[in-house]
C-alpha positions in Angstrom: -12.9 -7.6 -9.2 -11.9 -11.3 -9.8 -9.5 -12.9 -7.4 -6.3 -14.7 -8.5 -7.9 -17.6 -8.5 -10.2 -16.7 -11.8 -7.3 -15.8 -13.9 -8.6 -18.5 -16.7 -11.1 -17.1 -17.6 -11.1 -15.6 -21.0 -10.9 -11.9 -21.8 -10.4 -10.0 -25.1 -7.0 -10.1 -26.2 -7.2 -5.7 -26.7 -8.7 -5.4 -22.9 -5.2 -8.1 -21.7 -2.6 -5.8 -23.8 -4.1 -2.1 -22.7 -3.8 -3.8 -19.4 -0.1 -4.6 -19.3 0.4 -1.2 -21.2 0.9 -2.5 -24.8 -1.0 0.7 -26.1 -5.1 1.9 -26.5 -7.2 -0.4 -27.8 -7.2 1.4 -31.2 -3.5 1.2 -31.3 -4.1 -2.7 -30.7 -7.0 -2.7 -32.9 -3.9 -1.6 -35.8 -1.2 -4.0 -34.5 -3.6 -6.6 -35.2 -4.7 -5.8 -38.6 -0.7 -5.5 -39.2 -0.7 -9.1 -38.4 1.9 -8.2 -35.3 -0.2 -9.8 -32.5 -0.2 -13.8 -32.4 -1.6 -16.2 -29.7 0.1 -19.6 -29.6 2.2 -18.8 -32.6 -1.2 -18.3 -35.1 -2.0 -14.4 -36.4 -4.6 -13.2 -34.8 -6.5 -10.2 -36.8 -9.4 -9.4 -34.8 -8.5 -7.3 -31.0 -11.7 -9.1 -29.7 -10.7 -11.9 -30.1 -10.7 -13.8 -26.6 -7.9 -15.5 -24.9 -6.9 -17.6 -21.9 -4.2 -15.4 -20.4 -3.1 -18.1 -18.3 -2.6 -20.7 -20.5 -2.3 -18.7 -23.9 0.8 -17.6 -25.3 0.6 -13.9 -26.6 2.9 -12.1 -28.4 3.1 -9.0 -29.8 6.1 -8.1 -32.7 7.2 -11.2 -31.4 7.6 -10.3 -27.8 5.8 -12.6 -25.6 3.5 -10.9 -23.4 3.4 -12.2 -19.8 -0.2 -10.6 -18.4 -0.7 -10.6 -14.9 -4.0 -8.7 -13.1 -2.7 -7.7 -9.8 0.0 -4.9 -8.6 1.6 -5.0 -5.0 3.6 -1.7 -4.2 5.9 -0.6 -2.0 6.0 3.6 -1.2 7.9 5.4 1.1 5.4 8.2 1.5 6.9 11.7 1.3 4.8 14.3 3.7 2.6 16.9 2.1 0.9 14.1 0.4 -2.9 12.8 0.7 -3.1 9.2 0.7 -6.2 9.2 -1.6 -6.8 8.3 -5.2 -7.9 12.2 -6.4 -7.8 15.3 -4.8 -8.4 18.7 -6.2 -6.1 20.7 -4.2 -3.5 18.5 -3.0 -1.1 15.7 -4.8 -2.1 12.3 -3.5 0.1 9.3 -3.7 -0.8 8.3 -7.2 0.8 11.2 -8.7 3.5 9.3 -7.5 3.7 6.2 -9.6 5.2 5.9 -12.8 3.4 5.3 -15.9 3.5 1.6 -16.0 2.7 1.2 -12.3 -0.6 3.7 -12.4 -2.0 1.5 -15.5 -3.2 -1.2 -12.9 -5.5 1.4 -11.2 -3.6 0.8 -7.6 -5.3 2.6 -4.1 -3.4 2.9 -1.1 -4.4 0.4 1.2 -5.5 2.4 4.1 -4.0 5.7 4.8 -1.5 8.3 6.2 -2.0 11.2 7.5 -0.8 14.2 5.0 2.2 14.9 7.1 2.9 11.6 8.1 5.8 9.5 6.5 6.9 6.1 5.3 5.4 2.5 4.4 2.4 2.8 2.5 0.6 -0.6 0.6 -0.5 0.3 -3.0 -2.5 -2.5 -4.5 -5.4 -3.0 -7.3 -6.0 -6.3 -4.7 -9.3 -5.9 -3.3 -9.2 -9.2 -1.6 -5.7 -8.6 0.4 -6.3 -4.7 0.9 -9.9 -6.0 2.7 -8.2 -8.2 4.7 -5.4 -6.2 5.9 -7.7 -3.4 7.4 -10.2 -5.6 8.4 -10.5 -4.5 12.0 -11.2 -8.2 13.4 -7.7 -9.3 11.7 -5.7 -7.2 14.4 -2.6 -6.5 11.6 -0.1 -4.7 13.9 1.4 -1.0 12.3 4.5 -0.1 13.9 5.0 3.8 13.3 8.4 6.1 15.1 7.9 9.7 16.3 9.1 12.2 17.7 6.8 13.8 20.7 7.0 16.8 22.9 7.3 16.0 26.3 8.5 13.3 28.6 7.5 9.8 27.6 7.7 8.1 30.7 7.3 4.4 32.4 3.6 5.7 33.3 2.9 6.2 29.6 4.4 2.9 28.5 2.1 1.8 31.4 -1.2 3.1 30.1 -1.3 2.5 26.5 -0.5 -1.2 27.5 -3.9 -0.6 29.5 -5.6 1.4 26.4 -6.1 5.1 26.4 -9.2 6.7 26.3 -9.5 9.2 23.4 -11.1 12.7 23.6 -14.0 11.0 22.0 -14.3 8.4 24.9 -13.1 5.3 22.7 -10.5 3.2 24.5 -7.9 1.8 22.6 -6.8 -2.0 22.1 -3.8 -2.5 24.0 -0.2 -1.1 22.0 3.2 -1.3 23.0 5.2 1.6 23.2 8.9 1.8 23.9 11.2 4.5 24.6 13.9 5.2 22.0 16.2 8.1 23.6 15.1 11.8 25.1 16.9 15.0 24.2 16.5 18.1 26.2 16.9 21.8 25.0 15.1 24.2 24.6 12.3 21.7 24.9 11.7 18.0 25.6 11.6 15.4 22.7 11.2 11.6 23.0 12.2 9.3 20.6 9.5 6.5 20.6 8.5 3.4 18.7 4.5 2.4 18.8 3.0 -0.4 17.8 -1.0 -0.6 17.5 -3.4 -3.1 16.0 -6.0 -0.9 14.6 -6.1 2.3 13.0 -8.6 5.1 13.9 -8.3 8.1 12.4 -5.0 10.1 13.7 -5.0 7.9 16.1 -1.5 7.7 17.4 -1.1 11.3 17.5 -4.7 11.2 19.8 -3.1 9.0 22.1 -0.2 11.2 22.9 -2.9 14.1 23.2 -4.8 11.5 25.9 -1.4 12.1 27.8 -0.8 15.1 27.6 1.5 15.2 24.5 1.9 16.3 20.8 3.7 14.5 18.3 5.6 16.3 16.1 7.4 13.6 13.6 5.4 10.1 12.8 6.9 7.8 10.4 5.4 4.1 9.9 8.0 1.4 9.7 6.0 -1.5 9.7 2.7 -3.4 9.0 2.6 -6.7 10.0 5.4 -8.5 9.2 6.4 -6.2 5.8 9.1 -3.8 6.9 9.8 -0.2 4.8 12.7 -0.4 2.7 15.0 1.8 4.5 17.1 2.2 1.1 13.8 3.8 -0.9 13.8 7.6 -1.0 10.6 8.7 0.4 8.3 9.5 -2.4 9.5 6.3 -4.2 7.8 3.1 -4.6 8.8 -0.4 -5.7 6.9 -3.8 -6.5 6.9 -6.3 -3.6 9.8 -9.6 -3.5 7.9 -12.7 -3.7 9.0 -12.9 0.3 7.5 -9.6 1.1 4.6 -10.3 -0.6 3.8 -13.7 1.4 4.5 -11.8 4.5 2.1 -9.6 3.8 -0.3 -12.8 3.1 0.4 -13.9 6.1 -0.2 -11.2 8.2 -3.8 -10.4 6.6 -4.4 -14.5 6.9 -4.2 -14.1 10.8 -7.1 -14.3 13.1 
């Protein structure tokens, strides 16, 4: 996919408007034989013909059209959902998005587990999603759970260290900090992690490496983009201009 940078080049004007969700291209095939499509303020009869969506004016029923090639969104992920583009059991994520959102072909920008909750990246950004989960970039994920058990100052202590999975990998360094404990019927510890890589299940396999289980995970953060506390889960919004550049930033990083 081109990057922002190569949005001059010229395309044909029925590929821009199915694009932004104008209609098929034989729908814009018949707008344009009905003289409703102009570019610059001239008629323009044939959908081939190509444009400069960056420094052409296109309008259609004389609506300007303002055609942009990349989507950034926001979801609060619900559980129960795959973070994948297709499944044929399962919803995934994409079953989510509304009409006008799923027309730029978005993919979650690494994953969640099923049951797992909160901020998930959706983006038709190849570039960005790349560097985000490049594993040499370090982007910190900040998740809250909920585990059985007693997190204590000797947990903290060893995933500072890096814990050694069942697998024998030893993770990078992470911070965790103890949010509250409630005792009932069983022992539950309020935590908050924060890790800079992401193998798969990974937080919950650190708990296992001490001994245990986490029953709630939400993600709260990934590098400097926080989850909008105020989106219901299974919703999703477009990125602020601010979040957007935080995000940047964060996948800029060495």
């Amino acid at each position: 996919m081109s990057g922002a940078g190569n949005t001059n080049k010229k395309q044909r004007i029925d590929k821009i408007l199915s694009h932004m969700g104008i209609g098929s291209r034989s729908d814009i095939r018949k707008q344009a034989k009905q003289g409703l499509i102009t570019v610059n303020g001239a008629v323009v009869k044939d959908s081939g013909f190509h444009v400069d969506s960056a420094q052409d004016v296109i309008e259609v029923g004389g609506e300007p059209v303002l055609y942009r090639e990349f989507i950034y969104l926001m979801m609060n992920k619900p559980p129960g959902v795959l973070s994948a583009t297709e499944d044929k059991r399962d919803r995934t994520v994409l079953d989510l998005l509304k009409a006008e959102q799923a027309l730029f072909e978005p993919f979650p920008v690494g994953r969640l587990d099923k049951d797992t909750v909160g901020l998930l990246l959706l983006t038709n950004d190849g570039k960005l999603a790349h560097e985000l989960l490049s594993p040499r970039k370090h982007v910190p994920k900040t998740y809250e759970a909920t585990v059985e058990g007693e997190v204590d100052a000797a947990d903290v202590a060893a995933f500072a260290a890096g814990v050694e999975l069942e697998d024998g990998y030893v993770t990078l360094p992470a911070s965790l900090r103890i949010l509250s404990r409630e005792r009932g019927s069983r022992v539950l510890s309020y935590i908050s992690l924060t890790i800079t890589e992401g193998k798969f299940h990974q937080v919950k396999r650190m708990f296992v490496a001490v001994g245990k289980k986490v029953v709630f995970l939400k993600r709260v953060s990934m590098g400097d983009l926080k989850l909008d506390e105020s989106l219901p889960q299974g919703a999703c919004r477009e990125l602020t201009a601010e979040e957007l550049e935080l995000l940047r930033r964060g996948g800029a990083e060495e």
